[in-house]
C-alpha positions as CSV (number, residue, x, y, z in Angstrom):
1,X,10.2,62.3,-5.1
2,X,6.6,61.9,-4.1
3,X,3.9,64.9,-3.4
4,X,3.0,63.3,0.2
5,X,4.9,62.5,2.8
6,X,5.5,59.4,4.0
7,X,3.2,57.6,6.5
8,X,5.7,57.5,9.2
9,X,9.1,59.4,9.6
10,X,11.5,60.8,12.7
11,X,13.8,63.5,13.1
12,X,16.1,61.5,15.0
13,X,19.2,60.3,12.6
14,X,19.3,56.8,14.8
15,X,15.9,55.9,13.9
16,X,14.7,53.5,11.0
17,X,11.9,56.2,10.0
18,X,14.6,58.8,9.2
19,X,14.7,60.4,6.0
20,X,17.2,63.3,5.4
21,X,16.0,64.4,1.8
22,X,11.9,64.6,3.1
23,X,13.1,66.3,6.3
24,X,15.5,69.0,4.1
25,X,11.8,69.4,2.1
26,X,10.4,70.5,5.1
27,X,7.4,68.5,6.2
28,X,4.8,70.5,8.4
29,X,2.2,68.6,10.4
30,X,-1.4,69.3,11.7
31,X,-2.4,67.2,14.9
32,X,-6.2,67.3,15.5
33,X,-6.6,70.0,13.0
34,X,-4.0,72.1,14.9
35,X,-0.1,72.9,13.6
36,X,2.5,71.7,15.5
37,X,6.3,72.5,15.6
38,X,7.6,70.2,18.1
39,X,6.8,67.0,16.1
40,X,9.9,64.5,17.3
41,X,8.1,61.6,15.4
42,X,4.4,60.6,13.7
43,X,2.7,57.8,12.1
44,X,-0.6,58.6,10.1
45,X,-1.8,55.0,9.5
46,X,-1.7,54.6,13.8
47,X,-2.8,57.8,14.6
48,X,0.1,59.2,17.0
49,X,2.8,62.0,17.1
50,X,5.5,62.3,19.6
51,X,6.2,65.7,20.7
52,X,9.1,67.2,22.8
53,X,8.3,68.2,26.5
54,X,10.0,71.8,26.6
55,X,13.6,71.2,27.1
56,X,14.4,68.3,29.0
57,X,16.4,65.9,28.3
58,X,16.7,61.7,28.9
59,X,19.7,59.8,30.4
60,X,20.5,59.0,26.4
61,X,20.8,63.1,25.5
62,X,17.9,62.6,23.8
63,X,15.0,65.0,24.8
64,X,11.6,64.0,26.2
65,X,8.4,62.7,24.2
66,X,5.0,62.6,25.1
67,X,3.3,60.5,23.1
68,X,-0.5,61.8,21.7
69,X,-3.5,59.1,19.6
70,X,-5.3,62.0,17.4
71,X,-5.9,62.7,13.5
72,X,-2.0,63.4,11.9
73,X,-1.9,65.8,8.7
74,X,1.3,65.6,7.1
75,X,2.0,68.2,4.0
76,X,5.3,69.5,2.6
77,X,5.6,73.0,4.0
78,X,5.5,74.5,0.3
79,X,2.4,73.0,-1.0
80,X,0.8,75.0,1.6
81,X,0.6,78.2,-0.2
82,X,-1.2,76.9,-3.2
């Protein structure tokens, strides 16, 4: 497996970007320089995470996204502490 995470990937198992064996890795992300836990989806080459909106939810189940244009900073959450 590779040392950086890929340039786009999604949490939700319907979605193309979905990748089980990166996610179990754990991937952290830093959004204008700031960490951010409630990453639903990103893209680094585009410049945009979707984040959940506290806990509401769609007509689908799914919950609601917001999405923000910024600087994305993906890193495996191990590699941190080197």
């Amino acid at each position: 497996m590779s040392d950086t995470p890929p340039d786009r990937l999604c949490t939700n198992p319907k979605s193309p970007f979905y990748d089980e064996a990166i996610l179990a890795r754990g991937v952290g992300i830093r959004f204008k320089g700031e960490e951010k836990t409630n990453v639903d989806e990103y893209c680094v080459s585009e410049g945009w995470v979707r984040l959940a909106v506290g806990k509401t939810l769609d007509r689908h189940g799914n919950p609601m996204t917001v999405k923000l244009q910024g600087t994305v900073e993906p890193y495996f959450r191990g590699d941190d502490e080197a």
